[in-house]
N, C-alpha and C positions, 0 to 999 in steps of 0.2 A: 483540560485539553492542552495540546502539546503542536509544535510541528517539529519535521524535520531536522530541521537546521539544529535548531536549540537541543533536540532529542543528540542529534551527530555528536557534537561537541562535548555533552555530557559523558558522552560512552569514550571516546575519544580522551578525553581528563583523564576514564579510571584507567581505558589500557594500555596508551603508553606517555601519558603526562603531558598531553598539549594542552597548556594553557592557552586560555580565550575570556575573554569576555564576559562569557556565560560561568567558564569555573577558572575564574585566574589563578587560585594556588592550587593545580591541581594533587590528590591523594599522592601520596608516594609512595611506591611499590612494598609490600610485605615481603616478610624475610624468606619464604614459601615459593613467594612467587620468582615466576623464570621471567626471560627479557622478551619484551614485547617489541617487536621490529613492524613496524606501518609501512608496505611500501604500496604505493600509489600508481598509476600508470604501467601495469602490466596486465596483458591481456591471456587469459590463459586456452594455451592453444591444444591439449593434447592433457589424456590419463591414462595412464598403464601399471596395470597391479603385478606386481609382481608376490602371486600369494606365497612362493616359498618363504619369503624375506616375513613376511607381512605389512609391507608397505605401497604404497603408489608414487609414483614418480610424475612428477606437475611439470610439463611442459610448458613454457610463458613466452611471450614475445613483448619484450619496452617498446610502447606505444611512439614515444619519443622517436628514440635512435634504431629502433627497428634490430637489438640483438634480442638474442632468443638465450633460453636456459631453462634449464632445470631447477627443481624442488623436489629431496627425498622426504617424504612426511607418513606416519604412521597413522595422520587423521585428516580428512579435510570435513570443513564446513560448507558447505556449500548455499549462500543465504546471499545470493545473487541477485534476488529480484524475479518478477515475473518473467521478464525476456532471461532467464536464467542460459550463461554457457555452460557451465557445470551438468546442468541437468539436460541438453543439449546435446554435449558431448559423452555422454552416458546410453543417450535415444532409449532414455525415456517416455515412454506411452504418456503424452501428457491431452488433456481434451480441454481444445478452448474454443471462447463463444463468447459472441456479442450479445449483451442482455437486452439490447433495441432499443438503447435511449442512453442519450450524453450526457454529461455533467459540464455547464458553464461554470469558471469556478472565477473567485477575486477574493482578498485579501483589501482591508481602508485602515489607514492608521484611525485611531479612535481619537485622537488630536482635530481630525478631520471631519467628526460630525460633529451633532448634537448632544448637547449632555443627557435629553429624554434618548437620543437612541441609543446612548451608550449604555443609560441604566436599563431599557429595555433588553437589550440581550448580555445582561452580566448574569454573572452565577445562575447559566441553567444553559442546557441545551434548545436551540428553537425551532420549530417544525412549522411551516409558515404552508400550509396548503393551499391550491387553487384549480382550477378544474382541470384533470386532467396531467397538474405539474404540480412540484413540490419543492420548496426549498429547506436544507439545514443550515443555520450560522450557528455560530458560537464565537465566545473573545480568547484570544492563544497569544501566548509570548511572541517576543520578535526572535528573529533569526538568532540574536546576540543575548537571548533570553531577559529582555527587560517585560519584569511582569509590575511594575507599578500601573494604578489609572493614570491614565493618559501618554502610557507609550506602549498600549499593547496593540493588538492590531485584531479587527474584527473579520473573520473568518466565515464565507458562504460560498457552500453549492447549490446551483437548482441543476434539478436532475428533469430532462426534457426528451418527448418519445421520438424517435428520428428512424425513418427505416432504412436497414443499411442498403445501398448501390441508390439511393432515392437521387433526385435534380437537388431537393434541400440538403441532403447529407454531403455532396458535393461540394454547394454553398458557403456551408459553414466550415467545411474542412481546407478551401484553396484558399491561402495567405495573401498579403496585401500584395505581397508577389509574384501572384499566380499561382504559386509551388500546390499541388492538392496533397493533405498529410496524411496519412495512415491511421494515424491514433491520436492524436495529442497535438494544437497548435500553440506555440509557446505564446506565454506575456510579449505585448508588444508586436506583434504577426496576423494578430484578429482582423480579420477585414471589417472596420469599425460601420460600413453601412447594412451587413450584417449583422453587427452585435443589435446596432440603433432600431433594428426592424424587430428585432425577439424582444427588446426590453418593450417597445413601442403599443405589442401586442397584449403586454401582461401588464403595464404600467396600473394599469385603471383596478388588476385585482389586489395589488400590493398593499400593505399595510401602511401606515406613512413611514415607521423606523426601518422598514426594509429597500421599499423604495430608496429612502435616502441612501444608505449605504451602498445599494448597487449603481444610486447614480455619480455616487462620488467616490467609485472604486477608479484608481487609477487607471490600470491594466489588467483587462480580465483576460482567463485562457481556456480554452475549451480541449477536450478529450472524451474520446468514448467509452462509456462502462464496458469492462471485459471480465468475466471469472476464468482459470483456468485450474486445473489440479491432477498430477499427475498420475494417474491410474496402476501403479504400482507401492511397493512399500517407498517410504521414503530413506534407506538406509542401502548400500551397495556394497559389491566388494568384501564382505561376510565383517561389514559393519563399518569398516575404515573410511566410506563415504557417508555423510550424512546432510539431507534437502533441507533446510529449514526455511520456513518463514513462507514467503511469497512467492520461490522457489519452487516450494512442494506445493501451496495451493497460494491461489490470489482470489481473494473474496471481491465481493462487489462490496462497492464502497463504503454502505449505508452506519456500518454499526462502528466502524473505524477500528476494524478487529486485527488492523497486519501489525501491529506491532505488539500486541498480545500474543497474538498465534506464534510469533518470533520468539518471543519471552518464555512462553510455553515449552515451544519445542529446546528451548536451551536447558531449563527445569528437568523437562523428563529424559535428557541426555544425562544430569547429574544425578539422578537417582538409577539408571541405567550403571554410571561407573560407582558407584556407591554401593549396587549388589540388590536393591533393592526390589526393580523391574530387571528382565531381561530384553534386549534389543529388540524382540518379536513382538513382545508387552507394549512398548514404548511403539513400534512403529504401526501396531493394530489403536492403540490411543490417538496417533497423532491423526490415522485416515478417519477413525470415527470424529473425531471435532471437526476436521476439516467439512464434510459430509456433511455435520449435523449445521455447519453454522453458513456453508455458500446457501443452505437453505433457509437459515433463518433471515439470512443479508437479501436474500428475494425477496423473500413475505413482507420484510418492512420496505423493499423499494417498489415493488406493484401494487402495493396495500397505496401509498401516499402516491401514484400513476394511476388511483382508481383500473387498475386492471384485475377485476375482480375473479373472471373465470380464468384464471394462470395462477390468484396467488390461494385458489381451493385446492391448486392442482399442487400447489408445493407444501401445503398444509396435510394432504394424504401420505405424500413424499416422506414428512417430516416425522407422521403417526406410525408408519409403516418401518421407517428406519428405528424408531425409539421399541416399538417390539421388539424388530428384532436383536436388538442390544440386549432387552432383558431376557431374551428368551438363550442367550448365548452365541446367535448365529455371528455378530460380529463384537 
């Protein structure tokens, strides 16, 4: 397992040589390769094809200083995220949906517990059930990728059923501030006699290695499960645009698939310019995974909610989609 941070900076090293931490001497450019330019802080405002040419023209605005400009580019990627502007400013058909239950999350340095709960949850994934709620942890490098024992840091979601517009969903979403959030309240914003009342409730079913970690999680932060996936091909522009990643679909969290499905859609782009697949191949591939796996990311998170008559209903979903794969319809 991996997080972000450490995932960034690695990607960061090969494409345009920031050194960090994680990869201080980063690879140096091959003689092949062309020049990688990073820039940061530009918000992109505006797409216009111009298919004579064969190009699109990227509209930006610096965040900063507030000028605007241009980009003439033969390709964009578009791998924005779920709040994708890319896919946004395209008005793409995209369908999204709250799956009815949150994710508490925290992160403990493992310095921080026990050495029974550190070897408890080393080398394996952990599925910690109890009625009704479900926890995953696992051990992940730090931000700066230090993977030795004893400065990696111990990694847990419990996943908890919430209905949306509810008095509790309100609860747990107004910050120590008042502010009520949408989606996501950061580390450090939890309303901690909130947090104290969910741990409070569930204390007595926890494990003792679990327990400990959740109680000696610094800063935990809470967000809503969302799927969404845009209901068109993922490719525009007679191919010049292309959704990748989380973008063109955002799985529920369960199986930890967004930066696969990322990695994916970058693969079948290069056998795309390699002559291998054609762009139609490639964007009928990328909606059947997408498809096959927001389904399988249900099954394993209603299966561990004990929601049993919803996850019969995605198992049909799932036997019905896999026909019709074989049978050619997609």
């Amino acid at each position: 397992m991996s997080n972000w941070g450490c995932l960034y900076l690695i990607l960061r090293a090969n494409f345009d040589g920031m050194p960090s931490d994680t990869v201080p001497i980063p690879p140096g450019p091959k003689t092949e390769d062309g020049i990688a330019d990073y820039r940061s802080g530009k918000r992109v405002t505006g797409l216009k094809y111009d298919k004579g040419m064969g190009v699109v023209h990227v509209h930006f605005v610096d965040v900063a200083s507030g000028h605007e400009g241009i980009i003439t580019t033969d390709f964009i990627i578009g791998a924005d995220g779920v709040h994708s502007t890319i896919r946004s400013l395209l008005q793409a058909p995209t369908r999204k949906e709250y799956a009815g239950y949150i994710a508490w999350r925290g992160t403990v340095p493992e310095r921080l517990v026990s050495k029974k709960a550190v070897e408890y949850f080393s080398n394996r994934l952990n599925f910690s059930l109890m009625k009704g709620t479900y926890f995953i942890s696992y051990i992940i490098p730090t931000e700066g990728g230090h993977v030795n024992p004893g400065e990696r840091l111990i990694n847990w979601v419990w996943y908890y059923v919430v209905p949306e517009g509810s008095p509790e969903m309100k609860a747990v979403f107004t910050d120590i501030h008042g502010k009520l959030h949408g989606n996501t309240v950061p580390q450090g914003l939890v309303n901690p006699s909130v947090w104290d009342r969910q741990v409070a409730r569930y204390i007595s079913q926890m494990i003792p290695p679990l327990a400990e970690i959740v109680a000696k999680t610094p800063k935990v932060f809470v967000t809503k499960v969302r799927e969404a996936q845009c209901t068109v091909d993922a490719s525009f522009f007679d191919g010049r645009i292309v959704l990748v990643g989380d973008a063109f679909t955002a799985f529920r969290s369960h199986m930890g698939m967004a930066s696969e499905q990322a990695a994916r859609h970058c693969w079948q782009m290069d056998r795309v310019w390699r002559g291998e697949i054609t762009q139609k191949q490639r964007d009928q591939e990328a909606t059947f995974y997408a498809s096959k796996f927001i389904l399988l990311n249900r099954m394993i998170g209603l299966g561990g909610l004990e929601l049993v008559l919803q996850v019969c209903k995605n198992v049909i979903s799932y036997a019905w989609l896999t026909i019709k794969r074989k049978l050619g319809f997609i």
